[in-house]
Every structure is written in C-alpha cells, then in structure tokens.
C-alpha positions in Angstrom: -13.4 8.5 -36.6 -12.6 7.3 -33.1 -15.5 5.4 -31.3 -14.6 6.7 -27.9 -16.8 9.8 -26.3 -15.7 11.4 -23.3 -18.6 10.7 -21.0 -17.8 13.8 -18.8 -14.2 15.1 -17.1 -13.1 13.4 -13.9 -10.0 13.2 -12.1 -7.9 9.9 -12.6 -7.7 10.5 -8.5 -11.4 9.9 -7.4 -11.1 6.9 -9.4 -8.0 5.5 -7.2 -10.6 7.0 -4.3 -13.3 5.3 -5.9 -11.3 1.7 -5.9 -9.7 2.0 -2.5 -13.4 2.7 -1.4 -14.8 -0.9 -3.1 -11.2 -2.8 -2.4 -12.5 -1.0 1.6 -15.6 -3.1 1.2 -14.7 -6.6 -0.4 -10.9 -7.6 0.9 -10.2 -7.0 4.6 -6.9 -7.2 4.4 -6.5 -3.7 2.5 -5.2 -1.1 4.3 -4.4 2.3 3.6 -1.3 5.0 4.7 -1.3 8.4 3.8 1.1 10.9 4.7 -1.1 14.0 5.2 -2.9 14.2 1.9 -5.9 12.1 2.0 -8.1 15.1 0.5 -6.1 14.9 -2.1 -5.8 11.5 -2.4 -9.4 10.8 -2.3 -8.4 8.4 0.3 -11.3 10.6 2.7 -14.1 7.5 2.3 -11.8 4.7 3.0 -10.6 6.2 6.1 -14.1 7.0 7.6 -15.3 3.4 6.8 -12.5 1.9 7.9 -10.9 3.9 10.2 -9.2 1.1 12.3 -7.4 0.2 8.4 -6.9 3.9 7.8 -3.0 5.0 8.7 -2.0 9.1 8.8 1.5 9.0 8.8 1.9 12.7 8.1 4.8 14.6 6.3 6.8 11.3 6.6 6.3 9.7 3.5 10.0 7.4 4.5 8.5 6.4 7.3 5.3 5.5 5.5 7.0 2.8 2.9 8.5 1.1 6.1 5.3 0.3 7.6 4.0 -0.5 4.4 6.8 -2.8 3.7 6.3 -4.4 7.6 2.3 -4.6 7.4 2.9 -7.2 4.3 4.7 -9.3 6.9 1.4 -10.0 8.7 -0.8 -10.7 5.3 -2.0 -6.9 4.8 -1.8 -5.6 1.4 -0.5 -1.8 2.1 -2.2 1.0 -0.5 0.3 4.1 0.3 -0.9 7.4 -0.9 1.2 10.8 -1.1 2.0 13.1 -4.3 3.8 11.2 -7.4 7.3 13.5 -6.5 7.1 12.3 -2.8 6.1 8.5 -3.6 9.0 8.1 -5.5 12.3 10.3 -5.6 12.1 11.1 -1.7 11.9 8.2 -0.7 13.9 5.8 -3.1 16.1 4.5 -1.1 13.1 3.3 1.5 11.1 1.5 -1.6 14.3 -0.2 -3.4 15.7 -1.6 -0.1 12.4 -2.0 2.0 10.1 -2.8 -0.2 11.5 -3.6 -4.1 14.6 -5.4 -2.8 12.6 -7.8 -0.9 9.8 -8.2 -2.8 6.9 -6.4 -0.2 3.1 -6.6 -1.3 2.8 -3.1 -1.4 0.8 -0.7 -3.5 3.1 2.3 -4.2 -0.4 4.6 -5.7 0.9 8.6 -6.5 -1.3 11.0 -7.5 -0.6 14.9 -9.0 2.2 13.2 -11.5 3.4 14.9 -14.4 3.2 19.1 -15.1 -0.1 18.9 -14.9 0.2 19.2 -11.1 0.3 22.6 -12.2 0.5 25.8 -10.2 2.6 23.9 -7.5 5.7 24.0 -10.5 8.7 22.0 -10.4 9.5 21.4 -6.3 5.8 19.4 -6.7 6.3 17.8 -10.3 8.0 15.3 -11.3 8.8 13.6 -14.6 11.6 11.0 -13.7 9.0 8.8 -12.0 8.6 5.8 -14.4 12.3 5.6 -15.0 13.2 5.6 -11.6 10.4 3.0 -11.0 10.6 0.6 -13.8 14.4 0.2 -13.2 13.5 -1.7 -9.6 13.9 -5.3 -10.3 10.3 -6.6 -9.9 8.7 -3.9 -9.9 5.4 -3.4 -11.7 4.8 0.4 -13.0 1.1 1.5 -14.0 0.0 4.9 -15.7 -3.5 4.8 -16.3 -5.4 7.3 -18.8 -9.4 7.7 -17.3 -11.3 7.9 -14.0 -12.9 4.6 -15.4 -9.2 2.8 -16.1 -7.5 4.1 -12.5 -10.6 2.5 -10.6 -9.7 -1.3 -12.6 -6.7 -1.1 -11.7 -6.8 -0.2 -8.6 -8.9 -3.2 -8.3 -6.6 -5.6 -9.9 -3.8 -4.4 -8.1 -4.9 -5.6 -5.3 -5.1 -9.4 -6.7 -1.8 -8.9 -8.0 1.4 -9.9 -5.8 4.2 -7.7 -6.0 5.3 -4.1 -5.6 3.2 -1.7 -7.9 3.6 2.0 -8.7 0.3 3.2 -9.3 0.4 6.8 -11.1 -2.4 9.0 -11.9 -3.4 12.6 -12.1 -4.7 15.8 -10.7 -6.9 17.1 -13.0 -10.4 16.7 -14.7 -9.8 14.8 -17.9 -11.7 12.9 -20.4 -13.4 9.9 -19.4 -13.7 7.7 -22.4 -13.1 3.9 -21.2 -15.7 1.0 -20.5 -17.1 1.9 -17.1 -17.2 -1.8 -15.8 -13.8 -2.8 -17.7 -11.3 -6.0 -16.9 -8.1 -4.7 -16.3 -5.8 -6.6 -17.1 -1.9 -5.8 -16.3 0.7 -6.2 -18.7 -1.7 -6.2 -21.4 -2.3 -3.0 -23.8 -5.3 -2.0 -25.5 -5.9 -1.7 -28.7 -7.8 1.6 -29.1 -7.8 2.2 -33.2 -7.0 0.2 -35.8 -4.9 1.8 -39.1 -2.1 1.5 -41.6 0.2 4.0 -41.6 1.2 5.2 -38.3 1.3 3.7 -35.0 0.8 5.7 -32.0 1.2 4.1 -28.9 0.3 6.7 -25.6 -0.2 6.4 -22.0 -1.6 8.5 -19.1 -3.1 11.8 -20.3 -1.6 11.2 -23.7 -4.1 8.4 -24.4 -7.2 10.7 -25.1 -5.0 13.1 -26.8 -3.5 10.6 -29.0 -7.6 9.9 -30.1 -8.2 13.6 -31.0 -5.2 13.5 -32.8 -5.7 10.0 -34.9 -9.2 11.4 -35.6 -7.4 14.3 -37.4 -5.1 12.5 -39.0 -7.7 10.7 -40.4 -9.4 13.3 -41.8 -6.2 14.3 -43.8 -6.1 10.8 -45.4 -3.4 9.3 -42.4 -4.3 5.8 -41.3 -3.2 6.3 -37.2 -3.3 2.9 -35.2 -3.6 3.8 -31.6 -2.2 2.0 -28.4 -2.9 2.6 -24.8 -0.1 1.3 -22.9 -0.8 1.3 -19.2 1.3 -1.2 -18.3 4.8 0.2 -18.5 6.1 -2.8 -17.0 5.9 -5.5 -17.6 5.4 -4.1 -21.2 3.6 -5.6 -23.7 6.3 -6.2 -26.5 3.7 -8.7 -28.8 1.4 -5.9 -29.0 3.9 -2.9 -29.8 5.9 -5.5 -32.6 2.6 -6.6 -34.0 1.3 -3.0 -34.6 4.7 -1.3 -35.7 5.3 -4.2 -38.3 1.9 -3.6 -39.4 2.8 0.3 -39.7 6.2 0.4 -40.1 6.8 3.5 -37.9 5.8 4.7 -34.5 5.2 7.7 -32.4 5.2 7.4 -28.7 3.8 10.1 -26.4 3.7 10.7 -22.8 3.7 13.1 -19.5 7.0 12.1 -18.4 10.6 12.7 -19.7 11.7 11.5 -23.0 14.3 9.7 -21.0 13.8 6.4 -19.1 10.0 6.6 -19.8 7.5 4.9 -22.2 9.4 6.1 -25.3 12.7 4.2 -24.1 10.7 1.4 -23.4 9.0 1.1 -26.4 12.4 2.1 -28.6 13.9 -0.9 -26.5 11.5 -3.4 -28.0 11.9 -2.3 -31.4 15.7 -2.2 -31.9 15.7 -5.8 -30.3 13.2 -7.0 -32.8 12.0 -4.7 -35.6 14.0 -1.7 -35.6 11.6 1.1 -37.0 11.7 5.1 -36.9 10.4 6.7 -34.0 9.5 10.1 -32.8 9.0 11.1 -29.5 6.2 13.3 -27.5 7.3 14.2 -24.3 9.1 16.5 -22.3 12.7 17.0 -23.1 15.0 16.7 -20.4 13.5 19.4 -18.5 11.9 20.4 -15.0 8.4 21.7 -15.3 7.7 24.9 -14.4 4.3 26.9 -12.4 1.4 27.3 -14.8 -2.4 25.7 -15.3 -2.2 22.1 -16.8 -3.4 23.2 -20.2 -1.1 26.3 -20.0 1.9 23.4 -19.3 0.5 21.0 -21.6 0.8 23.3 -24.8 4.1 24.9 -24.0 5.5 21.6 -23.5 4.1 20.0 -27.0 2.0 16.8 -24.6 -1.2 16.9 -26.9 -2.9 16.7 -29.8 -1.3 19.1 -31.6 2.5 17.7 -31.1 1.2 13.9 -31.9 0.0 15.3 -35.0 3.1 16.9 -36.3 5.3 14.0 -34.8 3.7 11.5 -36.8 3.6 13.8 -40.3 7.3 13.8 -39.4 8.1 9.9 -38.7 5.4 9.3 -41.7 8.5 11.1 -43.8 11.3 8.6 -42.4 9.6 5.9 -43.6 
C-alpha cells in the first residue's frame, strides 16, 4: 500500500504562482515576464506586489527570452512565463542562441504542457518539449508532479545558476508531496520500495504510477516507484541502483516516447545495466481536442497502461 494521500486537487500552476509569489517577497532581484497569460500563469500576485519587477510582453514570447537573456546581464534572475508549446518550439532559436548558448540565468517556467492542456488540442499542446530542451548544452529540464513539488522548485530554481525549463500543468491533480519539502535538483525520489518491477515516472505520471504500484501490489507484484523530476541532469545512481535491484523497468510520462524520460532512462541502462524496458507514453503523435481525462485514457498515460506495461516487461524478464 502506498503511504501517499492526495491531500486535495490543485493545479501544478498555482504552485509556480505560489513560488513566484514568496521568491516576490524574499530575493529582489527576481523578476518576472509574461507574454499575455499571467491569469494563466498565476503570475497575477507577483505582478500586483511588484509591479515595477512585473514585465507584459504580450504575444511576443521571442521578444520575451531576449530580455530575459539581457536582464541577467545586470544581476536579475528572469522567471518567463507563457504556455509550455510557446516557451519552447516558438521560440527555440531565441533560447539556444540567447540564452542556452551563452549560459543566461534565466528561468524558462511553461505551464499547460502535455494533452492535458486539453480542449485547446494539438496547435496548444505540445509533447516534444523535454527533448527539444534537454538537448541544449547546459540546460537544466524540470517536470514536477504536485502543487506542493512545483512551489520547491520554483524556489530552488532560483538558487540555482543556469538556464532551467520549468514545466508543469493545467489541471487539478493530486497533491500528495510533503508540503514544506527540500527540493533538491538532480536528485530523484524514492517514492516505494519493491522487488520486482521498477517504475520510474514524472509529471502527472507520478501519482498515477502510485495507484498503479498499489494494484500491483494487491495482485502479489512488488512495484518500486521513482519520481524523476529532474530530467536533466538525471539521476543515473538512483535509476541503476533500483533496476539492478528489479531487473526490469517501466518508464511513464506526458510527453512523447521519443527524446523524453524513457530515452533518458533507456540511455543509462544500456550504458551500464542493460535491462528490458517498456514504455508509457504517447507514441509519436500530436494530441488532439478533448478533456484531460478524456486524452489521458485514449492515450494509455495512467494507471491503467502502467499496470499492463509492467505485467508485460515482468514477462521479458
């Protein structure tokens, strides 16, 4: 049985809000640009506390990684806020040569990733994110799973220098995490301890990846489970450690099979303890217009699929 409760459903978002809105408080030198989405953002708090720290770029989201990328110049530490789809692949050429290429201090944070962005569909989602993040040299690419876990690391973000690419969510999910946690980047967390599986997860995954361990348990399956929030710099000791312990793996996230967690994760085992894997994610697809649990279910991200994926890497063993 997993010791985790969900506490209540919150938005991963209002805890980015929530951060910005202590970080607003306690380091002067934060500053926040939005390009015309700071409801959505949660960004609304931060900008009437601090309005003189507060930027509206508007629908100019290039534009806004510039003066990110300049503001670091003068000892600011730039929090950027816009959609996941328009923090990353429009303007990709802006972070790589502005700020990755370079080095900037700036805090890449993009909310409404993933499908469940939901009844925007697939001009508004996006699912090539982390790969097209986590191949920047230098860059540091976070996917936190709880209101709770997005506030911390909003927090240590800001301690942290170097680019980051923040991503979090739209909708209410479980809340499960240690309200007043450490978080500490690079570094997963073991959530379960077991024997026969390993499932490592990230984002919304991570609470689905419980539910599902819990009922694997019940059927006499030993699941070990992993939050990975740090998909870069990855924790390799922890992902070896668990898989040699296991001796097979199931990875599961809201991203693309390709060049997100899975890769990652497959990465570090054929360089050092090849083992079999399955994957939960989408498969090389665009999302499409639907509610997030509508999307989730047709595209296998939950309990359900983690289940089935590890019955099926259990038989590769």
């Amino acid at each position: 049985m997993t010791k985790y409760t969900d506490t209540g459903k919150k938005d991963t978002r209002s805890g980015f809000g929530a951060g910005l809105t202590q970080l607003g408080l306690t380091n002067p030198n934060v500053v926040a640009l939005c390009a015309d989405l700071t409801g959505s953002l949660k960004m609304n708090e931060f900008e009437a506390n601090h309005p003189e720290r507060f930027f509206q770029v508007g629908i100019a989201e290039a534009n806004m990684m510039c003066l990110a990328a300049g503001m670091t110049i003068g000892g600011k530490i730039p929090f950027t806020g816009t959609f996941a789809n328009f923090s990353t692949g429009r303007v990709y050429d802006q972070i790589r040569q502005s700020i990755a290429y370079s080095g900037k201090n700036v805090k890449i944070c993009a909310s409404h990733a993933g499908i469940t962005l939901g009844e925007d569909g697939a001009t508004h989602q996006i699912l090539e994110d982390i790969g097209l993040m986590k191949m920047l040299p230098g860059m540091t690419v976070i996917n936190t799973c709880d209101y709770n876990q997005t506030k911390a690391a909003t927090l240590a973000i800001a301690e942290y220098t170097g680019p980051v690419y923040l991503r979090f969510g739209r909708p209410k999910v479980a809340n499960f995490t240690p309200k007043d946690q450490t978080f500490n980047i690079g570094k997963a967390v073991l959530l379960q301890e077991g024997t026969d599986v390993t499932i490592i997860a990230t984002g919304h995954l991570v609470w689905e990846a419980l539910l599902a361990a819990e009922e694997l348990n019940n059927q006499g399956i030993s699941a070990e489970v992993v939050n990975i929030h740090t998909i870069k710099p990855l924790d390799d000791e922890a992902i070896i450690k668990s898989v040699s312990k296991t001796g097979c793996v199931v990875t599961a996230e809201e991203h693309n099979y390709l060049g997100g967690l899975g890769e990652s994760v497959a990465r570090v085992l054929a360089l050092n303890n090849p083992a079999p894997q399955e994957f939960v994610a989408t498969m090389d697809t665009f999302g499409e217009s639907g509610t997030p649990d509508q999307l989730m279910q047709k595209y296998g991200l939950n309990a359900a699929s983690i289940q089935e994926k590890a019955k099926k890497v259990l038989a590769r063993k």
